[in-house]
N, C-alpha and C positions, 0 to 999 in steps of 0.2 A: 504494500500500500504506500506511495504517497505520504509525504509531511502533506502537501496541499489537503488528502484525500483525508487527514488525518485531523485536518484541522475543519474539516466541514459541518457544519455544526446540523444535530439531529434532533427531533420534536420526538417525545417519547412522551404521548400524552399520557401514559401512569406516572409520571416525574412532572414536578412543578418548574418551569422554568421560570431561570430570571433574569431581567431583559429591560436597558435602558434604551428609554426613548429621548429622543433630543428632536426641537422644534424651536426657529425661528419664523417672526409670523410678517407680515409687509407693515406693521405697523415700525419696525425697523427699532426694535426699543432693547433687543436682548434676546439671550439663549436661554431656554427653558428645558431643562432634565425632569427625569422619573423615573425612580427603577421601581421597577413591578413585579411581581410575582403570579406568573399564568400557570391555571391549571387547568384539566381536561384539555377536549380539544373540539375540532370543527365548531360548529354554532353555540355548545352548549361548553361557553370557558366562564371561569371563576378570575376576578384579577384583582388583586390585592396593592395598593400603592404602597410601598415601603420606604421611601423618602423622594424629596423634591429641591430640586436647585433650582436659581434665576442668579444666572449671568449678565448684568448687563452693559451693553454697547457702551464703550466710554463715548463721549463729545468728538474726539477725532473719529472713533469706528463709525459714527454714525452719521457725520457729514461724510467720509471716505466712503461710502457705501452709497449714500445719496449721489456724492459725483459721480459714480461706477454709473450707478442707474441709469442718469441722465447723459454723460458724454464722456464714459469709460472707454480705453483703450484694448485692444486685446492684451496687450502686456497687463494692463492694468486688474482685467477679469482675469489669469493667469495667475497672478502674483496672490489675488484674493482667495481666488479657489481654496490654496495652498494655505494661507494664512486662517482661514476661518475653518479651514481641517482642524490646525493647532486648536484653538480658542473651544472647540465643539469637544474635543478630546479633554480637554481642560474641566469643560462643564461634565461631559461624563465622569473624569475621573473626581471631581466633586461629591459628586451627588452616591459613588460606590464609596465612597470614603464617610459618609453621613450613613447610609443606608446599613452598611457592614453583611452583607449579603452572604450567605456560604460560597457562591461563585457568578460569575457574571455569564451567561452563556451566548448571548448572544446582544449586539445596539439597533435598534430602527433609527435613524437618522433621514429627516427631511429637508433638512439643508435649509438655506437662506434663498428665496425668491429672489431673484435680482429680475425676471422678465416673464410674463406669462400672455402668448399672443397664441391663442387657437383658432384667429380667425385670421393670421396672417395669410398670405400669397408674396410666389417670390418668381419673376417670371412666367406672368398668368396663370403658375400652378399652384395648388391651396398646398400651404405648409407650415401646418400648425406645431406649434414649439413651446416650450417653457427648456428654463434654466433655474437649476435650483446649485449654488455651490458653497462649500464646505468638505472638502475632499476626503470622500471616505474610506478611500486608501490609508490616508494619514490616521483618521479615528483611526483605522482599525490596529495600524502598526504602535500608534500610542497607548490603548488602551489595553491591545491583547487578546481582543473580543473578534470575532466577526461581525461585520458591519451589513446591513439591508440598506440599502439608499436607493435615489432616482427614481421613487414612486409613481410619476407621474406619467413618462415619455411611453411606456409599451400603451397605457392605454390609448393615448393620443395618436399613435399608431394605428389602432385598431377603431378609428373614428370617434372617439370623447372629447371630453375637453380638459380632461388630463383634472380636472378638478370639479366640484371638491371629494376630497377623499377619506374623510372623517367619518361620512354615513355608514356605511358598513359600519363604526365602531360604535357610535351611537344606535345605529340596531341593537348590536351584540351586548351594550351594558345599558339601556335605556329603555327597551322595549316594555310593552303590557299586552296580554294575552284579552283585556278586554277595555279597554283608552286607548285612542286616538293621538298622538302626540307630537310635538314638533321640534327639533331638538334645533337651536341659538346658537351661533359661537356668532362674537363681538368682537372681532379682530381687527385687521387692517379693514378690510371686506366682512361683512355680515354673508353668514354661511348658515343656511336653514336646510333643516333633513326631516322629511315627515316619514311617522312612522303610524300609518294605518295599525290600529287594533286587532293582533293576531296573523299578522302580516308575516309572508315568508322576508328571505334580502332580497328580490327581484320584485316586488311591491314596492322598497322604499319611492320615496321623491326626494331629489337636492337640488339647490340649487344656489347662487351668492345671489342674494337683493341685491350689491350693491357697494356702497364704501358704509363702513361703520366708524370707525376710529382716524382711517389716515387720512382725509381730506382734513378735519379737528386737529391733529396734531401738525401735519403742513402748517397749517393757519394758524398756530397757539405760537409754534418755532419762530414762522415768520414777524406775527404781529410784537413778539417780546425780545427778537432782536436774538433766540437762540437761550434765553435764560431760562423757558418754561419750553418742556417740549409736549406736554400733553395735559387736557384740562381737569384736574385734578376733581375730581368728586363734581365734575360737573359746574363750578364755581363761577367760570366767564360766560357759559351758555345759558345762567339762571340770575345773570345780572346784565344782560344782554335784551332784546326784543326781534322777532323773527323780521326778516324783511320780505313782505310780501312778494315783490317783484322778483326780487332775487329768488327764493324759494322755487319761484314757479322757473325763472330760467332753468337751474339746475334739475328740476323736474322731467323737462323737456328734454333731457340725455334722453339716446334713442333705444339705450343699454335697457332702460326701464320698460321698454314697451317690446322687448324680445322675449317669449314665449320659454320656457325653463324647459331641459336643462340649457344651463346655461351659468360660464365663468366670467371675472373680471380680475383686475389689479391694477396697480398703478399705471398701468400702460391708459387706461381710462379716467380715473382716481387719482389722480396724481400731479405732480406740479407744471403738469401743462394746461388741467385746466381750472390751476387755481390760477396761474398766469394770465389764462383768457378771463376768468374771473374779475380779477385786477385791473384790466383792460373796461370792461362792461361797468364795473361797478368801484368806481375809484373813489379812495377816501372812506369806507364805510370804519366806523370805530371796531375794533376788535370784538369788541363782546356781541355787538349785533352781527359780526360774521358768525363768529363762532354758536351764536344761537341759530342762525338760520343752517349751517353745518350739521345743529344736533338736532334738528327738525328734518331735514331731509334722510337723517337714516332712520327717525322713527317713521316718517311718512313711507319711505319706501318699501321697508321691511312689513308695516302695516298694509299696504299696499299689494305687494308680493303675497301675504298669507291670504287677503281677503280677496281677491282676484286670481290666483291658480292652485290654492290649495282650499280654502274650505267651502267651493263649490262641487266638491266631490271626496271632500276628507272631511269632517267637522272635527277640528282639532279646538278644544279648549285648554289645552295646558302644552305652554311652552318652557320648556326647559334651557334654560340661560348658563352661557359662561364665557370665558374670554373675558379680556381687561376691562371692554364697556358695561358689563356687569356691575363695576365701581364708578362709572358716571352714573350717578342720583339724577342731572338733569334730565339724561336720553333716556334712563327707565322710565322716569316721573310720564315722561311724552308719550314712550310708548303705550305704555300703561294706559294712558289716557286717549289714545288711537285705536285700542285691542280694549274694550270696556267689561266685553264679555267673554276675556282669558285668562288664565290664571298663570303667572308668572312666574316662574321658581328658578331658584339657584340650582346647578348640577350639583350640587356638596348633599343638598337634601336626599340626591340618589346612591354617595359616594363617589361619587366623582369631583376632584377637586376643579372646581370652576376657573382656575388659572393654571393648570397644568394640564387639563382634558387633550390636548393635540399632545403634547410631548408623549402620554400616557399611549394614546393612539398611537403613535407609530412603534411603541413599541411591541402592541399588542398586534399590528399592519405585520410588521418584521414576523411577528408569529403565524400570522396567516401565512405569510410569503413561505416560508420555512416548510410548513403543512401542506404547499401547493396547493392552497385556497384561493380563489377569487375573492377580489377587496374592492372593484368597480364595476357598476353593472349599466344598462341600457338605461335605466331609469334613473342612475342618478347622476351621471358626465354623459349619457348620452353615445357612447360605446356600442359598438355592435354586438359584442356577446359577452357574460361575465370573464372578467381578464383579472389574471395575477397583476399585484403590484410589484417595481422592487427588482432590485441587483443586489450581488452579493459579492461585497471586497473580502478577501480572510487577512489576518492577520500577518 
């Protein structure tokens, strides 16, 4: 046999596996770890969080990461790939070092989004692509472990939209056998998964509403000059007043009126058109951007569930998590959008509502391992259930 062969790591669903996930989300703010403890196996797993780490982006990483985004060099995505391998390694070996694990078997790693175009074309042919970097060669040689990475590209291959890919995992720990449900991540982009009551994973629905978080924190970076980079409990959008006008421009994106599945990110969300923004709408005070900002992700998101999902799902209870969980003022709107849903934090189901993606991929990596499909037609819009996921060894 092989060292390679040797080091190929094996799911023996009578053995509990234990397995760090690592997640950077477009909100651009930091690296989020988990190490979990899975047991059983196919549909019916057990997953235990055993500790949790947040890395985060210093001020250089995260203007450097921004320029990448906007007018990076190939050298420049080269040099990063390689560097945010380190940093990702760093956050695993964190989070094994808090957790104290009998052994690490195996990392799901997501990487850092730097670009996500499923509706590109390149020489009149469609060629839909994402880039997620953090090089998982590197994890794997730093931490020892085998690494799962590049979740997204086979499906996108196979006609999806490489996103989102969290559904399947909110299936597997969120479901009810008789509620209808809709599981929230508040990230960069709002990412909603409905999960019909008794629902097999080829039922689910996914799909992004939208921007959630990062148009908010563009505009908090921008309007403070880089001192405040996100609105803290909601503070400037609740001492702000919506701008009519504005509201409805941004409404008028054409993203809102595409029919799910269906992805986004900053390539839409992002600082070109807060740019055009700026242009259309000059001079408005911070707080009223930033209110009409946290008004356009609860309108959307309200918008999205009451318009493609509960005219044929009745979903009364949405399940929240992701950083805008801690904006007070975008819950207060939602809430106030969604009269007759009931709200809840993932923590209420065990799941910690700030570490739910890190958690995910680790439990993604478990699927991959199992030679499980983790995207289906119904929720990236793929032609048939498709494995996620590559595999670096160590």
């Amino acid at each position: 046999m092989t060292a390679a062969a040797e080091r190929f790591p094996r799911v023996d669903p009578a053995e509990p596996r234990y397995a760090v996930g690592l997640m950077a989300g477009t909100s651009l703010d930091g690296i989020d770890a988990a190490l979990v403890c899975i047991e059983g196996a196919g549909d019916a797993i057990r997953v235990q969080t055993l500790g949790t780490h947040y890395q985060p982006y210093t001020p250089d990483e995260r203007a450097g990461l921004l320029r990448l985004i906007e007018a990076g060099t190939l050298a420049d995505l080269c040099a990063w790939d390689a560097y945010l391998g380190e940093r990702f390694a760093l956050a695993a070996q964190a989070v094994i070092q808090k957790a104290s694990p009998p052994r690490v078997d195996f990392i799901g790693s997501h990487g850092q989004t730097v670009w996500h175009a499923p509706d590109a074309r390149a020489l009149g042919t469609p060629t839909p692509n994402t880039l997620q970097i953090g090089q998982p060669d590197v994890i794997a040689a730093r931490v020892g472990a085998p690494v799962v990475a590049d979740f997204r590209t086979r499906d996108m291959a196979h006609g999806g939209q490489g996103a989102p890919l969290v559904p399947l995992v909110d299936w597997l720990l969120l479901r009810s056998d008789t509620e209808s449900r809709a599981a929230l991540n508040l990230g960069g982009m709002a990412n909603l998964t409905v999960l019909p009551a008794g629902g097999a994973p080829d039922a689910i629905r996914a799909f992004d509403t939208g921007p959630a978080n990062a148009l908010i924190d563009l505009a908090v970076q921008h309007g403070t000059g880089g001192t405040q980079t996100y609105d803290r409990d909601g503070a400037l959008a609740d001492s702000g007043a919506v701008h009519p006008l504005l509201l409805a421009w941004l409404r008028a994106h054409p993203y809102f009126e595409q029919p799910p599945p269906k992805s986004t990110g900053r390539e839409a969300f992002g600082r070109a058109l807060l740019d055009a923004l700026y242009a259309q709408f000059s001079d408005l005070p911070l707080p009223t951007l930033v209110a009409t900002l946290t008004e356009l992700t609860a309108a959307t998101i309200a918008d999205a569930l009451q318009r493609w999902v509960t005219p044929t799902c009745p979903v009364r209870r949405v399940i929240v998590s992701g950083g805008g969980l801690h904006n007070r003022a975008l819950m207060r709107r939602l809430a106030a959008r969604l009269p007759d849903v009931a709200l809840e934090s993932s923590a209420a189901y065990g799941v910690d509502p700030d570490f739910k993606e890190a958690i995910a991929f680790a439990v993604l990596a478990d699927r991959f391992l199992q030679g499980l499909p983790a995207t289906y037609p119904s929720t990236t819009g793929v032609r048939r259930p498709t494995l996620a996921g590559k595999l670096a060894l160590p």
